[in-house]
RORO-231921 format. One line per 10 residues: number of its first residue (from 1); their letters; for each residue x, z, y of N, C-alpha, C. Coordinates in steps of 0.1 Angstrom, whole numbers, plus 5000, padded with zeros to 4 digits. Layout:
% RORO-231921
NUM	A	X/Z/Y/X/Z/Y/X/Z/Y  ...
END
This chain:
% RORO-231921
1	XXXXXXXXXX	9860/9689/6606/9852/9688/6595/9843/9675/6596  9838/9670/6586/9835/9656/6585/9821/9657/6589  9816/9648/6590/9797/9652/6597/9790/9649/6581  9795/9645/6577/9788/9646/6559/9788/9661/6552  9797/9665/6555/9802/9678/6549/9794/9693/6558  9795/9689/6570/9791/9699/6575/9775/9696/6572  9773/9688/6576/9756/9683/6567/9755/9692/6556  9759/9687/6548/9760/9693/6534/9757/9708/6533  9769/9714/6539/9765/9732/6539/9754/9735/6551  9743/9728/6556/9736/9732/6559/9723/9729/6554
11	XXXXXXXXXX	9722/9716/6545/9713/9711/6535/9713/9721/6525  9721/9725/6515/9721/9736/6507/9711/9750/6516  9706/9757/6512/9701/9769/6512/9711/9780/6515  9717/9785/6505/9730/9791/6504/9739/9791/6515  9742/9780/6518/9756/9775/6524/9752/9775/6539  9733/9768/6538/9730/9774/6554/9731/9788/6559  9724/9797/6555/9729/9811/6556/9742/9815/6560  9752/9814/6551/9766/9811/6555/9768/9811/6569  9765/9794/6564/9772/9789/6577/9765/9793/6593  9753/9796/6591/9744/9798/6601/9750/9813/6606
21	XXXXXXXXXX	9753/9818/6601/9760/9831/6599/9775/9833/6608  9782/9830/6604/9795/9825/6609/9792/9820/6622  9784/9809/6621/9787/9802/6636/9781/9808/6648  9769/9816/6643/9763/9824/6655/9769/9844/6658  9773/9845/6650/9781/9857/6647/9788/9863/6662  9781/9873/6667/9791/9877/6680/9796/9890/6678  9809/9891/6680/9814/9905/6675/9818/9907/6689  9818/9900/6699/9819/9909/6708/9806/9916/6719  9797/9916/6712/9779/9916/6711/9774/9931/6712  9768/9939/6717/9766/9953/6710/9757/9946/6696
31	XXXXXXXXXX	9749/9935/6699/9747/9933/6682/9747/9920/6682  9758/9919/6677/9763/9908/6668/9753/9899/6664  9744/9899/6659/9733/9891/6653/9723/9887/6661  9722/9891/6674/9711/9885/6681/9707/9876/6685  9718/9864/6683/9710/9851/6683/9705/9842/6671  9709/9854/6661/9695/9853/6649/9681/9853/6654  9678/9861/6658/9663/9862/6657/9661/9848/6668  9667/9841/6672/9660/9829/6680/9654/9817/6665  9660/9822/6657/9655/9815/6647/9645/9819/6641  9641/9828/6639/9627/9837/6631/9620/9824/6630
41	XXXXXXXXXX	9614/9817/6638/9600/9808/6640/9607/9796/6640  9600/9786/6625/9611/9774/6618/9623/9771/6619  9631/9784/6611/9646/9786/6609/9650/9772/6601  9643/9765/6596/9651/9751/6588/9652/9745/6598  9639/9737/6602/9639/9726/6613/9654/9733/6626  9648/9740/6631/9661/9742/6644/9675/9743/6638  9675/9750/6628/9689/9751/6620/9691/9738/6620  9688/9727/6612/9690/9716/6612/9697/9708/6623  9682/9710/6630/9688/9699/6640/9700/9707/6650  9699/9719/6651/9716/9722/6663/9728/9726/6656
51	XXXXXXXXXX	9727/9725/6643/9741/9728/6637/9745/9711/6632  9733/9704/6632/9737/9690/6630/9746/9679/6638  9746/9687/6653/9751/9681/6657/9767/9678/6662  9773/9667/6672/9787/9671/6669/9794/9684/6674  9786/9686/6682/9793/9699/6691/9791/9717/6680  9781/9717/6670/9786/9726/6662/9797/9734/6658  9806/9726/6660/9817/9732/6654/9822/9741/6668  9821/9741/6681/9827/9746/6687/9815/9760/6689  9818/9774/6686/9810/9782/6685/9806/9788/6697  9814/9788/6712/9810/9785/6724/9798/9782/6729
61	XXXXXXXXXX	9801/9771/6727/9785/9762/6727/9777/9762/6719  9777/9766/6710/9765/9766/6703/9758/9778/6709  9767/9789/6712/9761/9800/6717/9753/9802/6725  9758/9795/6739/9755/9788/6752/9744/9780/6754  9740/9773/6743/9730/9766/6737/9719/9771/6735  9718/9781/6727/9711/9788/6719/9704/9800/6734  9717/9804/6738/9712/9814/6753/9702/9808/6759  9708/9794/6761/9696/9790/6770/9681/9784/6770  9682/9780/6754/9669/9780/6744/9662/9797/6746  9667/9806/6744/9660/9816/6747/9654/9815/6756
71	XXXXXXXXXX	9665/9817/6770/9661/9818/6787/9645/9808/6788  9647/9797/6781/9636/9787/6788/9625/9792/6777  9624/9799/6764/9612/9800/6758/9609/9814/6768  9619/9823/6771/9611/9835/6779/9605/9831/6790  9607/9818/6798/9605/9813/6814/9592/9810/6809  9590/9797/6798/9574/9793/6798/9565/9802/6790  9573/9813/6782/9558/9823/6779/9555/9817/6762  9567/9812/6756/9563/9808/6744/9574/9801/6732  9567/9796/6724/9583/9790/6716/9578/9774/6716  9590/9766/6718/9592/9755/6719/9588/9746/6710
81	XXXXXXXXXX	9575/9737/6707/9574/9731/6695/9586/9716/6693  9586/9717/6681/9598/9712/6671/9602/9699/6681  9596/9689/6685/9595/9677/6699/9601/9681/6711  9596/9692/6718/9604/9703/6729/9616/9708/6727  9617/9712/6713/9636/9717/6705/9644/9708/6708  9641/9693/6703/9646/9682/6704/9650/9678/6719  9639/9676/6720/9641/9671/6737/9649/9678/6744  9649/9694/6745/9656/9699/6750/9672/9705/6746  9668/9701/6732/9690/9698/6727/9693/9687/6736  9685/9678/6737/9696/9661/6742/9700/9670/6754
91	XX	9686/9676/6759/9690/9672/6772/9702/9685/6775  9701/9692/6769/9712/9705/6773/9730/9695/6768
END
């Protein structure tokens, strides 16, 4: 998928949901949905920037990603402001 396009369905509203949906979706999970709630606290901004990137498409990693965003907001005791998100996608 083209990096315009995938932009796109995550720019729309709609299409983020979706696609946010799909990509984080674990059916092999007792629940499936749990790495929804890493988004509760500014679901646009993070949605943005980690489904923006190239590695999105592989839902592996995104997951792996996301795991370890968790792990480091439970280690420091807090959530990661939007500069820390960043920093710490490059760096993962």
């Amino acid at each position: 998928m083209a990096n315009s396009h995938r932009r796109s369905l995550i720019v729309n509203t709609i299409s983020k949901y979706w696609w946010v949906g799909r990509t984080l979706y674990d059916e092999n999970s007792e629940n499936p949905w749990k790495l929804l709630e890493y988004f509760k606290s500014d679901y646009s901004t993070r949605t943005l920037i980690l489904l923006s990137s190239s590695y999105a498409n592989n839902h592996k990693i995104i997951k792996k990603t996301i795991e370890s965003l968790i792990n480091l907001e439970r280690k420091i005791g807090r959530n990661l402001t939007r500069r820390e998100y960043r920093d710490s996608l490059s760096y993962i």
